[in-house]
mmCIF file of the N, C-alpha and C atoms, coordinates in Angstrom:
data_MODEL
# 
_entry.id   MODEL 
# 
loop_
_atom_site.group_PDB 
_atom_site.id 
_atom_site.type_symbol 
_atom_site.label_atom_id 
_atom_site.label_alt_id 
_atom_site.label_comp_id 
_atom_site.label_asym_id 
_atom_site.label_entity_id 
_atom_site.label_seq_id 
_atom_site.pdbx_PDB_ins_code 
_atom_site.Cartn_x 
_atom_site.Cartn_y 
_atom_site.Cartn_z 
_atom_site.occupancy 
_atom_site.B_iso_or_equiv 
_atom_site.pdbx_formal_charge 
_atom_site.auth_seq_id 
_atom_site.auth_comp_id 
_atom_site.auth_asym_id 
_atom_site.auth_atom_id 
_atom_site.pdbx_PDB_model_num 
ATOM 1   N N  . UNK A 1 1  ? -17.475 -0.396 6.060   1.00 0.00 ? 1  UNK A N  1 
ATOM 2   C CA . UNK A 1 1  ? -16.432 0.429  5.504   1.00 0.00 ? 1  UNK A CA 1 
ATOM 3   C C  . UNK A 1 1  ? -15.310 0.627  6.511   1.00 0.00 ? 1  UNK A C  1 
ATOM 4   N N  . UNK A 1 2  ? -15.993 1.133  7.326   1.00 0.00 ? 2  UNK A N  1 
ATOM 5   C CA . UNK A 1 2  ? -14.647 0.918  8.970   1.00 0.00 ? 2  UNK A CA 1 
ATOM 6   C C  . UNK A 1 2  ? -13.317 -0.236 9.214   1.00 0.00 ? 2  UNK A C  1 
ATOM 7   N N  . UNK A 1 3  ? -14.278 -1.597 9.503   1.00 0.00 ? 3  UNK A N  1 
ATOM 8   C CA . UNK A 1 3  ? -13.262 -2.433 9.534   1.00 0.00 ? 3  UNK A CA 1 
ATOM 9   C C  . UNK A 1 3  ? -12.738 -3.154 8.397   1.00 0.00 ? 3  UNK A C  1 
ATOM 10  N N  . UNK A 1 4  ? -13.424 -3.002 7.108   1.00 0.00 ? 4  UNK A N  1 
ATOM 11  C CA . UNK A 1 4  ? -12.735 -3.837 5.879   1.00 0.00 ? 4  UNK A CA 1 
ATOM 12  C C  . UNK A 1 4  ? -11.931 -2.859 4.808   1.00 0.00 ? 4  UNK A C  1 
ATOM 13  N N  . UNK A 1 5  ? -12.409 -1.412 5.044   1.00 0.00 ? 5  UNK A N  1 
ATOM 14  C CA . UNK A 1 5  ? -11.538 -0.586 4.522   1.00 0.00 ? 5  UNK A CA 1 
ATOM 15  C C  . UNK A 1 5  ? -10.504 0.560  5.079   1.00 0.00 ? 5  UNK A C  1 
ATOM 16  N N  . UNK A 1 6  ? -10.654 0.599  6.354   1.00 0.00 ? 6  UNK A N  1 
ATOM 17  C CA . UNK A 1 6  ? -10.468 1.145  7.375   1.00 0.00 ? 6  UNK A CA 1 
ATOM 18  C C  . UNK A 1 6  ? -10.378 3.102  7.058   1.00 0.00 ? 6  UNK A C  1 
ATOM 19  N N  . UNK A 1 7  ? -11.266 2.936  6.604   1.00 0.00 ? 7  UNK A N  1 
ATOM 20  C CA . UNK A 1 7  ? -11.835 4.583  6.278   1.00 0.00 ? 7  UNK A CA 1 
ATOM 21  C C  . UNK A 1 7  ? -13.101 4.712  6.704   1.00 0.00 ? 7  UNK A C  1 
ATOM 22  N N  . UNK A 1 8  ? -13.657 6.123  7.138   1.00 0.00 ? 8  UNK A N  1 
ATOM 23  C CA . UNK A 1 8  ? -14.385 6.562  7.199   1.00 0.00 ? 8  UNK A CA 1 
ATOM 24  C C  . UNK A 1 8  ? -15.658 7.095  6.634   1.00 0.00 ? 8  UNK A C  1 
ATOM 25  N N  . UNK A 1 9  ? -16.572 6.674  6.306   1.00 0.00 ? 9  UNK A N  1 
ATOM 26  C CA . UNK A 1 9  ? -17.697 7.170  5.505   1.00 0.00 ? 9  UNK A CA 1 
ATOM 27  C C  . UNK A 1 9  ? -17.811 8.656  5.770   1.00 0.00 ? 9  UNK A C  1 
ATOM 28  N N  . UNK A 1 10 ? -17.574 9.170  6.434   1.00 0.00 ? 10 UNK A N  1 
ATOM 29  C CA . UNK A 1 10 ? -18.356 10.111 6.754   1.00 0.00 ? 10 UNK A CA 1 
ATOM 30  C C  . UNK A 1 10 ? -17.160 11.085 6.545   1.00 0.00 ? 10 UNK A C  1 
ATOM 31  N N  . UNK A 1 11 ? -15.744 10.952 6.443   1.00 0.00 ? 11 UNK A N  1 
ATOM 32  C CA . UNK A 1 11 ? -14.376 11.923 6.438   1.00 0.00 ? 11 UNK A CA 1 
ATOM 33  C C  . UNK A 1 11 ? -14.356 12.509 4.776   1.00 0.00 ? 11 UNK A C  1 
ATOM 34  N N  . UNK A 1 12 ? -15.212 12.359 4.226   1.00 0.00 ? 12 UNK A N  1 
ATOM 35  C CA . UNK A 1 12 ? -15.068 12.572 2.769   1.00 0.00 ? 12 UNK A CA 1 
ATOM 36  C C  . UNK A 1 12 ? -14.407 11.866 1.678   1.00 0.00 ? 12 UNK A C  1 
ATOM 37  N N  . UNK A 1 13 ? -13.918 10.835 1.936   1.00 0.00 ? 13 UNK A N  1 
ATOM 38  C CA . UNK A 1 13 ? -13.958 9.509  0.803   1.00 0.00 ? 13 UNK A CA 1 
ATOM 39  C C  . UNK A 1 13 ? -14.680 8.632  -0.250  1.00 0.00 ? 13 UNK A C  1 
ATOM 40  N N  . UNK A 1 14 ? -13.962 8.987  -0.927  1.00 0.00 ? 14 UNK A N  1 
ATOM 41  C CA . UNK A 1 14 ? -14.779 8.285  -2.190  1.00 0.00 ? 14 UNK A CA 1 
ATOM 42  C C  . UNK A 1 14 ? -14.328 6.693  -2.197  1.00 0.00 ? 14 UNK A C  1 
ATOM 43  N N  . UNK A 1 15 ? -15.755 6.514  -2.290  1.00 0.00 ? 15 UNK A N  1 
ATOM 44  C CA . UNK A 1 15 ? -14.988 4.407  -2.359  1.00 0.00 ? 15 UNK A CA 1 
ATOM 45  C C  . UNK A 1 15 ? -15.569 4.272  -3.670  1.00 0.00 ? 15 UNK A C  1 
ATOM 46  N N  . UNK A 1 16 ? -14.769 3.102  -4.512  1.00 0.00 ? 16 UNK A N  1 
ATOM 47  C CA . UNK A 1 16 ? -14.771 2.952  -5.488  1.00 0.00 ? 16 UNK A CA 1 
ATOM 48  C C  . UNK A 1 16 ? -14.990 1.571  -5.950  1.00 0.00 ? 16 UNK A C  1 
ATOM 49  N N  . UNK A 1 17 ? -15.998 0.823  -6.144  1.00 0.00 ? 17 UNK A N  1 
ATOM 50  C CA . UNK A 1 17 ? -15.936 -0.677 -6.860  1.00 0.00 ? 17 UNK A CA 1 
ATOM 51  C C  . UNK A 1 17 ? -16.242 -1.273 -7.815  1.00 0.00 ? 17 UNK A C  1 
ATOM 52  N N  . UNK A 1 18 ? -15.253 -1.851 -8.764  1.00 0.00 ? 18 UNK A N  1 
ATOM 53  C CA . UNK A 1 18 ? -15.636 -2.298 -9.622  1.00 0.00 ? 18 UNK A CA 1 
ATOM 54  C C  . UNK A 1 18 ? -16.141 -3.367 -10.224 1.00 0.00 ? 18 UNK A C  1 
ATOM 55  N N  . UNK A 1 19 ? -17.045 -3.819 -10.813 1.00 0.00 ? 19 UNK A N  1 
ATOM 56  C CA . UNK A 1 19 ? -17.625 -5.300 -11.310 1.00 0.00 ? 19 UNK A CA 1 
ATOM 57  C C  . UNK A 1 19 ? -16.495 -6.413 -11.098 1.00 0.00 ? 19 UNK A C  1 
ATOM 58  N N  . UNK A 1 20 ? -17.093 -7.854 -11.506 1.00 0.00 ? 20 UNK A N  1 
ATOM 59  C CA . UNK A 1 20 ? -16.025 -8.782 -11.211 1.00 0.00 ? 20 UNK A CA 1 
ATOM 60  C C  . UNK A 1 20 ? -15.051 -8.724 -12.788 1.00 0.00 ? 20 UNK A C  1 
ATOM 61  N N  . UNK A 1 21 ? -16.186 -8.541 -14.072 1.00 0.00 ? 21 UNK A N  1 
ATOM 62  C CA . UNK A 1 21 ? -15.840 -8.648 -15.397 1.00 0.00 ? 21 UNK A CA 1 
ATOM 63  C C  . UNK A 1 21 ? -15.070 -7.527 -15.781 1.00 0.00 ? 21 UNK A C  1 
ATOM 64  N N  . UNK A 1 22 ? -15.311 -6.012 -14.891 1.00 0.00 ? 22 UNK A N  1 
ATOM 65  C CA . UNK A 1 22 ? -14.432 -4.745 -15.319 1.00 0.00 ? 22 UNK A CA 1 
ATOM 66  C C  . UNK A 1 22 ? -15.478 -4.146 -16.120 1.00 0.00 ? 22 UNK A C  1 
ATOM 67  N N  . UNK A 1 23 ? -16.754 -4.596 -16.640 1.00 0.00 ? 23 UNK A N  1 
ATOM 68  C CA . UNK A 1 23 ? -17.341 -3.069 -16.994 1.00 0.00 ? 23 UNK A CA 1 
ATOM 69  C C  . UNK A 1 23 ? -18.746 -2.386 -16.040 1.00 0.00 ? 23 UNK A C  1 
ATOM 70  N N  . UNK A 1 24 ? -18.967 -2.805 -14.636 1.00 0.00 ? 24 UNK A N  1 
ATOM 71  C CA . UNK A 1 24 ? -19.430 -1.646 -14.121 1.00 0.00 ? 24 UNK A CA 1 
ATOM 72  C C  . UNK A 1 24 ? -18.743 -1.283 -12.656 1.00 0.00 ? 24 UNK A C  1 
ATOM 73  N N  . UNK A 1 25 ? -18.947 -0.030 -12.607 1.00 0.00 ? 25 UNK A N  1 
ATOM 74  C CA . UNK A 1 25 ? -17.975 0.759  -11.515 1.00 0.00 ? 25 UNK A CA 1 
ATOM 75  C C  . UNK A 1 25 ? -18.985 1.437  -10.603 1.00 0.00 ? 25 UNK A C  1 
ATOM 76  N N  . UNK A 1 26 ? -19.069 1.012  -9.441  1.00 0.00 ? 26 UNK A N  1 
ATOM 77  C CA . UNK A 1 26 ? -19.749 1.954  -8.500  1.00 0.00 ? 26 UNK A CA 1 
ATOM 78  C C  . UNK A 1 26 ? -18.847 2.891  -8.118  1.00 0.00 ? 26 UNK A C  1 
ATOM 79  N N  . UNK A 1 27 ? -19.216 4.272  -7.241  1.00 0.00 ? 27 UNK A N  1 
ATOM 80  C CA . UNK A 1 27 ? -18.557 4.961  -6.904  1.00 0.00 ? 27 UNK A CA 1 
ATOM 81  C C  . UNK A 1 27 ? -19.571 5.214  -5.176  1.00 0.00 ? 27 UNK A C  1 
ATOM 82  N N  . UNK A 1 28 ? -19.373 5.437  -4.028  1.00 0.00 ? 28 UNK A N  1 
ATOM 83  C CA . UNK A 1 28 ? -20.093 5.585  -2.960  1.00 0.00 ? 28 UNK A CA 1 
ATOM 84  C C  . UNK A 1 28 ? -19.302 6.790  -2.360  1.00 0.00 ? 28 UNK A C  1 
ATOM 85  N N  . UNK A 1 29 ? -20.143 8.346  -2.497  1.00 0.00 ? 29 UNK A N  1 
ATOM 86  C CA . UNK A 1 29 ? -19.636 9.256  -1.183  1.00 0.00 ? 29 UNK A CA 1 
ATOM 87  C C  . UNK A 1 29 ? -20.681 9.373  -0.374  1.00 0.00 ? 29 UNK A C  1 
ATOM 88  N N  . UNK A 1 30 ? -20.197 10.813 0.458   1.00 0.00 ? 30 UNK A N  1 
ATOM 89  C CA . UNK A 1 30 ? -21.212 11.582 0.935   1.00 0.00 ? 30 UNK A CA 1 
ATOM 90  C C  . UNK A 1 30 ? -21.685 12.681 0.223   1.00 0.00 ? 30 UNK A C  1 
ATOM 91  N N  . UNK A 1 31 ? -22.917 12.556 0.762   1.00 0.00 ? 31 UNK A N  1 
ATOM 92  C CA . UNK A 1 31 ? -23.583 14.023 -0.289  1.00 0.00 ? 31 UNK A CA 1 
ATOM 93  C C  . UNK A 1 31 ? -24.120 14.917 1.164   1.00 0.00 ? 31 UNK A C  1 
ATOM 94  N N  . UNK A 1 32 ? -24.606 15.744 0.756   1.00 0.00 ? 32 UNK A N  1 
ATOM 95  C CA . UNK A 1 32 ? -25.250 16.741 1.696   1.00 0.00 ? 32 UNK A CA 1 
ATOM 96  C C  . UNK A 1 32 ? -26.254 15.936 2.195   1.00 0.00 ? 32 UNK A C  1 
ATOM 97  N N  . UNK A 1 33 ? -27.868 15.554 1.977   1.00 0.00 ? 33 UNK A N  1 
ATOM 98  C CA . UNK A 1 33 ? -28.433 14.815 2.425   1.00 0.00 ? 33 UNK A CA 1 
ATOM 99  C C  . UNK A 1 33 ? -28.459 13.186 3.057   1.00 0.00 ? 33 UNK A C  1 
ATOM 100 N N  . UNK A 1 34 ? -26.624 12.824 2.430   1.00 0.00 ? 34 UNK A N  1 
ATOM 101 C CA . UNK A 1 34 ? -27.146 11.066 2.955   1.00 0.00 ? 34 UNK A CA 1 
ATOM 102 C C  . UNK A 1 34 ? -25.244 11.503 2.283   1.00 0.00 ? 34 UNK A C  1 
ATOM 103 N N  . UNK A 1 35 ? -26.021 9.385  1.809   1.00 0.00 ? 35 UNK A N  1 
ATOM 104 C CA . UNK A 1 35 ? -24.786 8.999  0.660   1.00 0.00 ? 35 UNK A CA 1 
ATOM 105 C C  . UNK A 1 35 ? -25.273 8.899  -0.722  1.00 0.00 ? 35 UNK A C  1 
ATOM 106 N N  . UNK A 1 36 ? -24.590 8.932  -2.016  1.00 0.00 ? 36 UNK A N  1 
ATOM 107 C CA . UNK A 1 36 ? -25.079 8.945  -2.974  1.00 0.00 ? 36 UNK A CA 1 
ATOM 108 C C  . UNK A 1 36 ? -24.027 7.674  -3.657  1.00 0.00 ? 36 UNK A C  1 
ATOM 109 N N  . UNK A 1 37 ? -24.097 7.305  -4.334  1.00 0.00 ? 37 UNK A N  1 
ATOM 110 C CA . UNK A 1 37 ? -24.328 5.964  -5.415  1.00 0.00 ? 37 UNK A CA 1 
ATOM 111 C C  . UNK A 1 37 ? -24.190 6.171  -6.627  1.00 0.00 ? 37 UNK A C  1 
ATOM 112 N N  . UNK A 1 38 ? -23.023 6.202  -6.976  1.00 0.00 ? 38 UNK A N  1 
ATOM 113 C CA . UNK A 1 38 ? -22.858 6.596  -8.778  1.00 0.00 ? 38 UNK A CA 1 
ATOM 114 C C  . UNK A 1 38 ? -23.171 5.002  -9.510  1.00 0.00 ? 38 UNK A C  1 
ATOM 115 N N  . UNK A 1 39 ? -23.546 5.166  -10.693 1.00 0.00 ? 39 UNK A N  1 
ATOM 116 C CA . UNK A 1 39 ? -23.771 3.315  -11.144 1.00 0.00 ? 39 UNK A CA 1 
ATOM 117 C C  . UNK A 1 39 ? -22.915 3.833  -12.486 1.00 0.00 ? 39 UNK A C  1 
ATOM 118 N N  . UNK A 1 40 ? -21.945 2.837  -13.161 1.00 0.00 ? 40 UNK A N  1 
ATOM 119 C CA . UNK A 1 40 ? -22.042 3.336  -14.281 1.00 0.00 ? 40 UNK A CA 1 
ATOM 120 C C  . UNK A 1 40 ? -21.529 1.617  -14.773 1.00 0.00 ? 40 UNK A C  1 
ATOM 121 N N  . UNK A 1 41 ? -22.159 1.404  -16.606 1.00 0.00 ? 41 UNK A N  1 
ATOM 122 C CA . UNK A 1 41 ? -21.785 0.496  -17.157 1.00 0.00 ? 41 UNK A CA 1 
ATOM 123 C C  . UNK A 1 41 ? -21.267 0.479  -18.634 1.00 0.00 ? 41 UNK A C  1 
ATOM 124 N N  . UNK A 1 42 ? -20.330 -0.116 -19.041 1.00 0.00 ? 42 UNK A N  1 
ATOM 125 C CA . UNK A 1 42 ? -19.407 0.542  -19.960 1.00 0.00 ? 42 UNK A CA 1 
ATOM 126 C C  . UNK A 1 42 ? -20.261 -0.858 -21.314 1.00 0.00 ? 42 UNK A C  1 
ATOM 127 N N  . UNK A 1 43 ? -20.685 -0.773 -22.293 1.00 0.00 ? 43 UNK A N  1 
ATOM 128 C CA . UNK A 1 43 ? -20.644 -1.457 -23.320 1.00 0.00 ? 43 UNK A CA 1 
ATOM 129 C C  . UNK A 1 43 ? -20.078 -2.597 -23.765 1.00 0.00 ? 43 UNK A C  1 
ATOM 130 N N  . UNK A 1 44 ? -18.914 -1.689 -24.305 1.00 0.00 ? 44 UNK A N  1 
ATOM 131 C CA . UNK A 1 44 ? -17.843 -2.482 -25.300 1.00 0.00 ? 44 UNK A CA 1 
ATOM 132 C C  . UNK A 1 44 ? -16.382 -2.290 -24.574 1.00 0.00 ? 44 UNK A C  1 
ATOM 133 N N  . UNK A 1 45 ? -16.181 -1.566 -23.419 1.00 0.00 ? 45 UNK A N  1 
ATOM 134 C CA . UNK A 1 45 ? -14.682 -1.663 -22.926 1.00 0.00 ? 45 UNK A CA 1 
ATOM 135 C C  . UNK A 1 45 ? -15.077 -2.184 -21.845 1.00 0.00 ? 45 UNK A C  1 
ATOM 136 N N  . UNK A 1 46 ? -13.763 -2.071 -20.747 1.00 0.00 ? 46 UNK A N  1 
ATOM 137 C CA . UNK A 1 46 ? -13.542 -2.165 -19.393 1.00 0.00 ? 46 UNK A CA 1 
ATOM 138 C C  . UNK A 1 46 ? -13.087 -1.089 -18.458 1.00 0.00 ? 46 UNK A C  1 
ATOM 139 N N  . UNK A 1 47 ? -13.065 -1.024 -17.724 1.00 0.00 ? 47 UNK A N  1 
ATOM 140 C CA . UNK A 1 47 ? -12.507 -0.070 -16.596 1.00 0.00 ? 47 UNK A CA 1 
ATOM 141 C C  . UNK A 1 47 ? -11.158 -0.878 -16.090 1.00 0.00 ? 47 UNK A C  1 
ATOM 142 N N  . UNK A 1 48 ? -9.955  -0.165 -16.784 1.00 0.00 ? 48 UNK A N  1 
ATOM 143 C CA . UNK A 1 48 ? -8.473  -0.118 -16.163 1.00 0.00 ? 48 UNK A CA 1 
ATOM 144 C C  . UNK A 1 48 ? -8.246  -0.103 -14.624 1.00 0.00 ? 48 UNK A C  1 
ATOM 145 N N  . UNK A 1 49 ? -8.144  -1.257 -13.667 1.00 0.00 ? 49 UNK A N  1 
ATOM 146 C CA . UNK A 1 49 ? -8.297  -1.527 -12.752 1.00 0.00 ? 49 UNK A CA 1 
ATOM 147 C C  . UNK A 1 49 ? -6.895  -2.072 -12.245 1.00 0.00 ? 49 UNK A C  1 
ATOM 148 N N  . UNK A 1 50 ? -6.121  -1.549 -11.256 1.00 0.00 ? 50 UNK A N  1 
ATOM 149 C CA . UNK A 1 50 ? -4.682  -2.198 -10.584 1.00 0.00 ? 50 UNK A CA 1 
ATOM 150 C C  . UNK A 1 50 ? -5.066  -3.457 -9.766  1.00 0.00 ? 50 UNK A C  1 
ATOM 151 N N  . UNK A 1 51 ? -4.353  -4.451 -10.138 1.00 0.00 ? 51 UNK A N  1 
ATOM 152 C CA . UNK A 1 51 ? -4.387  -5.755 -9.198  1.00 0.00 ? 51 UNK A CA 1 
ATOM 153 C C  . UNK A 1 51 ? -4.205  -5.310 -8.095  1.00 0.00 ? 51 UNK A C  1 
ATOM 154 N N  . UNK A 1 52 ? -4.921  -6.161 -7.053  1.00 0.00 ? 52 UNK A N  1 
ATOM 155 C CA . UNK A 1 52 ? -5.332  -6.196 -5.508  1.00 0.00 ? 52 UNK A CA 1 
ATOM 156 C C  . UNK A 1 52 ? -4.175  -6.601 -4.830  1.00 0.00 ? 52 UNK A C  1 
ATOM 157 N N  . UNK A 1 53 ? -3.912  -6.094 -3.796  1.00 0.00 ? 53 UNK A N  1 
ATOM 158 C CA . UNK A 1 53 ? -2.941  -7.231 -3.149  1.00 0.00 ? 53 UNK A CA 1 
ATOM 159 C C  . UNK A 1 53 ? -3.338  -7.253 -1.404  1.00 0.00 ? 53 UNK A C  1 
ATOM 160 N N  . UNK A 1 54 ? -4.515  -7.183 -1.376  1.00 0.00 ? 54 UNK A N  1 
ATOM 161 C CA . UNK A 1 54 ? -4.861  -7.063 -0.220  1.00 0.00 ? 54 UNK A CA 1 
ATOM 162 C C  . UNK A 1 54 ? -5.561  -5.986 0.496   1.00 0.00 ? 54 UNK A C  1 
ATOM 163 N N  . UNK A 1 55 ? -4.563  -5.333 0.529   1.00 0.00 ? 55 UNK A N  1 
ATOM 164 C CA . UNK A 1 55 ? -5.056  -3.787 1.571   1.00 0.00 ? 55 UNK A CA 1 
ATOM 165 C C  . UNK A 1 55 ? -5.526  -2.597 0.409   1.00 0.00 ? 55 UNK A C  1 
ATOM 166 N N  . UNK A 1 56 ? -6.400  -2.152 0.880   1.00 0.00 ? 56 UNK A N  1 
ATOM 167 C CA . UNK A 1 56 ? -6.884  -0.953 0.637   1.00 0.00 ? 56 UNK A CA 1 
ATOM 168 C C  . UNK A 1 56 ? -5.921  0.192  -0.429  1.00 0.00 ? 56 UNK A C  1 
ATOM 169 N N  . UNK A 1 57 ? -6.402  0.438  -1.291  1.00 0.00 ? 57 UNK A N  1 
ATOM 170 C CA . UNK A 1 57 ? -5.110  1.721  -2.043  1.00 0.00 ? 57 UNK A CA 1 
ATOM 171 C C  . UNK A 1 57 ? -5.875  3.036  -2.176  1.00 0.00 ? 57 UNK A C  1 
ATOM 172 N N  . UNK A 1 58 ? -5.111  3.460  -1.539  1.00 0.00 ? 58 UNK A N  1 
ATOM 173 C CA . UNK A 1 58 ? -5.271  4.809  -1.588  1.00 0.00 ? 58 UNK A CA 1 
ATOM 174 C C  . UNK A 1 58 ? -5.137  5.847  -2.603  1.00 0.00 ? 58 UNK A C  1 
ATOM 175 N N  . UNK A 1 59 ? -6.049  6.846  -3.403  1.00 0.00 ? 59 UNK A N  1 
ATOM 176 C CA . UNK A 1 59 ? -5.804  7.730  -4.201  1.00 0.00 ? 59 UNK A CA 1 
ATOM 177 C C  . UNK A 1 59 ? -5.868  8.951  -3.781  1.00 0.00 ? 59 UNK A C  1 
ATOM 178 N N  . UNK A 1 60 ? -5.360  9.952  -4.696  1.00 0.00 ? 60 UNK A N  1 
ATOM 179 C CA . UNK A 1 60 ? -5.595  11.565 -4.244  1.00 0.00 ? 60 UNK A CA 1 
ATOM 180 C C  . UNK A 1 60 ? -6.128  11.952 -5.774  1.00 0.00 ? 60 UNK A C  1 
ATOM 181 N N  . UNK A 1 61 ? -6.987  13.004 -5.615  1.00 0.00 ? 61 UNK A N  1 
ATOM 182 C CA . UNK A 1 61 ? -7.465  13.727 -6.818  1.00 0.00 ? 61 UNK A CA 1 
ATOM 183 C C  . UNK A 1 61 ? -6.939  14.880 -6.337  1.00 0.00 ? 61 UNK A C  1 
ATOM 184 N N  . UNK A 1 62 ? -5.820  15.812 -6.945  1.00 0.00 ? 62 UNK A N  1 
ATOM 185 C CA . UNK A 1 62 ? -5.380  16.706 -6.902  1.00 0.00 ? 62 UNK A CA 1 
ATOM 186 C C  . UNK A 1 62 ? -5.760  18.238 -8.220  1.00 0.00 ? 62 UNK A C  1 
# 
């Protein structure tokens, strides 16, 4: 996570990845005991995903 995303596991970031096809989405934080691992898989849609262009994008949940 350090050198390919250049964030911190441990600063409170949520990393986010999605399948190659767009319907499953991991989510990876920290939890109180460790890290925790969201799994989720969508049916019949996709997960709305912004093209890559390299570097890392940054979000805020406000």
């Amino acid at each position: 996570m350090i050198t390919s995303l250049r964030q911190k596991p441990m600063g409170g970031a949520v990393f986010a990845f999605r399948g190659r096809r767009g319907d499953r989405l991991k989510l990876l934080c920290r939890g109180s005991p460790g890290f925790c691992l969201h799994h989720m898989v969508l049916q019949r849609c996709r997960f709305p995903w912004p093209a890559s262009k390299g570097a890392p994008r940054r979000h805020r949940a406000d």
